[in-house]
C-alpha positions as CSV (number, residue, x, y, z in Angstrom):
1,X,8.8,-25.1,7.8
2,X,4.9,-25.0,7.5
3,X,5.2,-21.0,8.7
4,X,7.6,-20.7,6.1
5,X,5.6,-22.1,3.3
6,X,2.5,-20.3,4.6
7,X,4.8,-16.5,5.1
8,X,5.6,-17.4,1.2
9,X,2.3,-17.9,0.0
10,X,0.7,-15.2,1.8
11,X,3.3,-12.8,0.1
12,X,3.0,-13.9,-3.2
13,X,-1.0,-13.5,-3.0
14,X,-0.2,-10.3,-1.6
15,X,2.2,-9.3,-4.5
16,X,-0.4,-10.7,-7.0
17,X,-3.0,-9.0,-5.7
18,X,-1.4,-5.8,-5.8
19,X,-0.1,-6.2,-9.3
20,X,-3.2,-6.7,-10.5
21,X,-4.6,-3.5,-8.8
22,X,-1.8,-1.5,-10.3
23,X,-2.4,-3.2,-14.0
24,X,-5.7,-2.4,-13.9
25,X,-5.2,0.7,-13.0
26,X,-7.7,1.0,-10.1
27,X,-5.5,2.9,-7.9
28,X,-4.7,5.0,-10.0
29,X,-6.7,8.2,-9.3
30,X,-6.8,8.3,-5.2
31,X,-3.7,6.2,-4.5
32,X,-1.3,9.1,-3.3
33,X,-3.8,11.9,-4.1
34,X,-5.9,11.5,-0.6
35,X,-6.8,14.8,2.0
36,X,-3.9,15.5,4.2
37,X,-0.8,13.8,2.1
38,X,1.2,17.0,1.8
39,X,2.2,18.6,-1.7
40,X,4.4,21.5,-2.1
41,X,5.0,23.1,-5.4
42,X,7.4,26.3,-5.9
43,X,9.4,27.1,-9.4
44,X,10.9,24.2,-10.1
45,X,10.8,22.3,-7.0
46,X,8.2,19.7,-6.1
47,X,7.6,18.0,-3.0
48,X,5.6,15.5,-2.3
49,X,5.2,12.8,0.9
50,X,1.8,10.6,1.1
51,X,1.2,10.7,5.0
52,X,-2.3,9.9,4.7
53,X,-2.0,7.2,2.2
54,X,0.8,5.4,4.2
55,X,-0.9,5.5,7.5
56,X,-4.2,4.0,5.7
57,X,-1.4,1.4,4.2
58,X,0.0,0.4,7.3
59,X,-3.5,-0.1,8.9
60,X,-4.5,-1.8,6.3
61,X,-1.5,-4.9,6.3
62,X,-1.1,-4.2,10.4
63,X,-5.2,-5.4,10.3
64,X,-4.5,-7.9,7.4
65,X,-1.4,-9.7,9.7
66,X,-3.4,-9.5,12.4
67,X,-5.7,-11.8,10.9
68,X,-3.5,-14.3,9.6
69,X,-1.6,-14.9,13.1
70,X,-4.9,-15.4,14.5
């Protein structure tokens, strides 16, 4: 039960802290807007898929869990 308590806390940190970086509108600029996410625009079709900004996402939380299971 104490992993339990300490999975729920860490996620609702996590949630708040990422709420807050949305309300503020920190993110708002480079989030989704970094080199090498692709963007295509033709007409009326857009299409749009943030590879750069997930991989730095998943390094980011892959280094963050890493932490907390040490």
């Amino acid at each position: 039960m104490e992993e339990l308590g300490k999975l729920l806390i860490f996620l609702g940190l996590a949630i708040a802290v990422v709420g807050l970086f949305l309300w503020t509108g920190l993110g708002k600029g480079w989030i989704g807007h970094l080199p090498g996410d692709i963007t295509v625009h033709k007409g009326n079709f857009r299409f749009y898929f943030p590879i750069v900004t997930c991989l730095l996402l998943s390094l980011l939380l892959s280094f963050l869990l890493w932490l907390w299971r040490r």
